[in-house]
N, C-alpha and C positions, 0 to 999 in steps of 0.2 A: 128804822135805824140803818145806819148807812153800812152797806156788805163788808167792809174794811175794817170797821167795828166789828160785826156780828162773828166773822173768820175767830178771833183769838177768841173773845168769849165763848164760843161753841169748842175750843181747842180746851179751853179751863175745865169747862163742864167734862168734856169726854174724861180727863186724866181724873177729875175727881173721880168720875163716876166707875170709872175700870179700877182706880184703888178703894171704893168701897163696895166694890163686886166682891175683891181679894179677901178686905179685911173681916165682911159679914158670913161670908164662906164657915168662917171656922164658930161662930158662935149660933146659924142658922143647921147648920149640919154637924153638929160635934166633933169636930176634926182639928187639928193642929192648920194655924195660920200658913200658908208654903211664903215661908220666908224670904226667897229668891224671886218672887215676884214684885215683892216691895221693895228689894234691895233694885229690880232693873228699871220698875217704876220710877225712882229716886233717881237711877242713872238714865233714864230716858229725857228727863228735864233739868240736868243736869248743864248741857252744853247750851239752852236757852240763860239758865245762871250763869255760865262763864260769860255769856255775850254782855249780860247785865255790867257786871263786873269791870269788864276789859272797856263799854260804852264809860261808866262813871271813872275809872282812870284815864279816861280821854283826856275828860273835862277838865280833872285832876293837874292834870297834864299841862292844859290849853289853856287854862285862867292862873295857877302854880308858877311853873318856871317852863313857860314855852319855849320848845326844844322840838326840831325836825327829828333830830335823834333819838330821842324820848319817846316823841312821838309814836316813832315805826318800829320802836323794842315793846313798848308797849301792845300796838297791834299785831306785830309779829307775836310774842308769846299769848298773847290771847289767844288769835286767831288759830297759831298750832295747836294750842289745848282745846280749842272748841273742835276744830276737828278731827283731834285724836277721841273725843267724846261721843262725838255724832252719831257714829254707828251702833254703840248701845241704845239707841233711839228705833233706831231702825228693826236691830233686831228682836225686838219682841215680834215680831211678824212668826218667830221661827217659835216661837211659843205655841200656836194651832197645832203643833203633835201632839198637846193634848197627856205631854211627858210628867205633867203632876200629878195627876191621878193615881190614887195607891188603892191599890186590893182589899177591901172590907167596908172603904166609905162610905158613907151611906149619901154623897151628893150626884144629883141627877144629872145625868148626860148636857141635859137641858140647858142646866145652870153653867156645868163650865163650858158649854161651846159661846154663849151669850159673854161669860168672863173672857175666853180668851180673846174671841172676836172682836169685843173693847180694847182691849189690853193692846190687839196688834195695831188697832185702829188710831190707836189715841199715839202708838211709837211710830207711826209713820206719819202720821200728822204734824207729830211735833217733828217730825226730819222733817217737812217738808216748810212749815214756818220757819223754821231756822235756814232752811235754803234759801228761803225767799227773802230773810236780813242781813245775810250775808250778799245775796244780789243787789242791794239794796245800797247796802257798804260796796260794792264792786264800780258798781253805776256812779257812786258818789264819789272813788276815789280816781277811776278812768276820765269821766266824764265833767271833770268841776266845771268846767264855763256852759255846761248845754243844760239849754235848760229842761230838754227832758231826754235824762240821760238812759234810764230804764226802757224807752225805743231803740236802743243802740244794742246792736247783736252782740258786744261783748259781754252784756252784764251777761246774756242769758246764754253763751258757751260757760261762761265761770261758773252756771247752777247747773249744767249739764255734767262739766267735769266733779265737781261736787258729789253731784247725785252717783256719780258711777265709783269713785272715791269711797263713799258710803257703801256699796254693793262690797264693793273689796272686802271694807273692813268687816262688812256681815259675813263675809266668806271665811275671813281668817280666826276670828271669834265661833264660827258654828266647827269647822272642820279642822283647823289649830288650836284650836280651845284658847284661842289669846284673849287677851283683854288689854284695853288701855294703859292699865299701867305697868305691864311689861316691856313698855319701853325703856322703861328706868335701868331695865337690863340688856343693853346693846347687845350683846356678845351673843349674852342666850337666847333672845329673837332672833339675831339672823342666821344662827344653827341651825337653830329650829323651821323657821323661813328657809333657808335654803335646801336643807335635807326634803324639808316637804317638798319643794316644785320640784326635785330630781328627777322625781318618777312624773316622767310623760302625761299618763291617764291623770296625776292630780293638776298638772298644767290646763289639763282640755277642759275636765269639770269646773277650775277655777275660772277659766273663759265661758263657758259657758251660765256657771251661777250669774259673774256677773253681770255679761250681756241680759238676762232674763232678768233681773231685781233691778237690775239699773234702767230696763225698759220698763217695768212694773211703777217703778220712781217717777219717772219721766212724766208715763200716761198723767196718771195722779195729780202732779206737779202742774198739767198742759189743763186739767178739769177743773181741779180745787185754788192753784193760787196761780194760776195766769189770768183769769178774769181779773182778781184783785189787784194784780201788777197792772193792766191794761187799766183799770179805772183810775188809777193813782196817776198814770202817763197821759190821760186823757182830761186830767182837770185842768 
């Protein structure tokens, strides 16, 4: 089977398999389901759904009443929603604390280091598919007359800035406790955003999280879906 294939099936299998780590958890070991595992699982392939979504109102789009203007409100709001999404993808990485385990449980060290390890595995995998269609859309809307636009160094500074975009938002989510949909609240994100960077030391840790996760991204990105890119640029 051709490796281009094999990437997303082996991406489907991993997400099933870390949310039937979760959900067998509580009836393998008499324990209560951790429900915030499912709810991030859900948000982890969440922003490959909005991609679905915002590709079929293209088309919508493009065959309906084609409009350049339509067009790029369309992408544009997609696009902003998918990566105001993305980094709940990512962050399950920050799950490896190991922060669900509660005191009397009877589940084996064993099992949840194998659960989490999935769990982080399958959210950065899915960031990192999703990087690689959004480079994909980048190369296609930079590059329309080349015919292989995925060799041109813009697509792959767009999945760089991306990926470190993502590190952010894992930043502002583990140590602001944000989340995506606090946008909805202008006012009270940038209070909140600005009172935090004031202090110096959380400036330096914010540079440094994200230089380290957004080099961790990158590695990953340069192992797992650059051969995939290069084989697609080379047919």
């Amino acid at each position: 089977m051709d490796a281009v294939l094999l990437l997303p099936l082996g991406l489907v299998l991993l997400n099933v398999y870390a949310l039937a780590l979760v959900l067998l958890r509580a009836p393998a070991y008499r324990t209560r389901v951790y429900r915030p595992m499912v709810l991030n699982i859900g948000l982890s392939v969440a922003p490959a759904a909005v991609m679905l979504v915002t590709f079929l109102a293209v088309l919508v789009v493009v065959q309906a009443f084609p409009s350049p203007v339509a067009l790029f409100a369309v992408l544009a709001v997609g696009g902003v929603v998918w990566l105001l999404l993305l980094p709940n993808a990512a962050y399950l990485v920050t799950e490896l604390n190991l922060s669900h385990r509660r005191e009397g449980e009877a589940v084996p060290l064993w099992y949840d280091i194998v659960l989490v390890i999935t769990l982080a595995m399958s959210g950065v995998l899915n960031t990192l598919a999703n990087v690689a269609l959004a480079q994909l859309v980048v190369a296609a809307v930079l590059y329309p007359e080349d015919d292989r636009p995925l060799a041109r160094a813009g697509s792959w500074v767009a999945a760089a800035v991306i990926l470190l975009l993502v590190a952010f938002g894992m930043y502002l989510g583990r140590y602001i406790r944000f989340n995506s949909w606090d946008l909805l609240h202008p006012g009270s994100f940038l209070r909140k955003l600005v009172g935090h960077f004031r202090d110096g030391a959380h400036l330096r840790a914010a540079a440094g999280f994200v230089v380290t996760h957004g080099l961790f991204l990158a590695i990953l990105y340069t192992i797992v879906i650059a051969p995939a890119v290069v084989g697609v640029v080379e047919r």
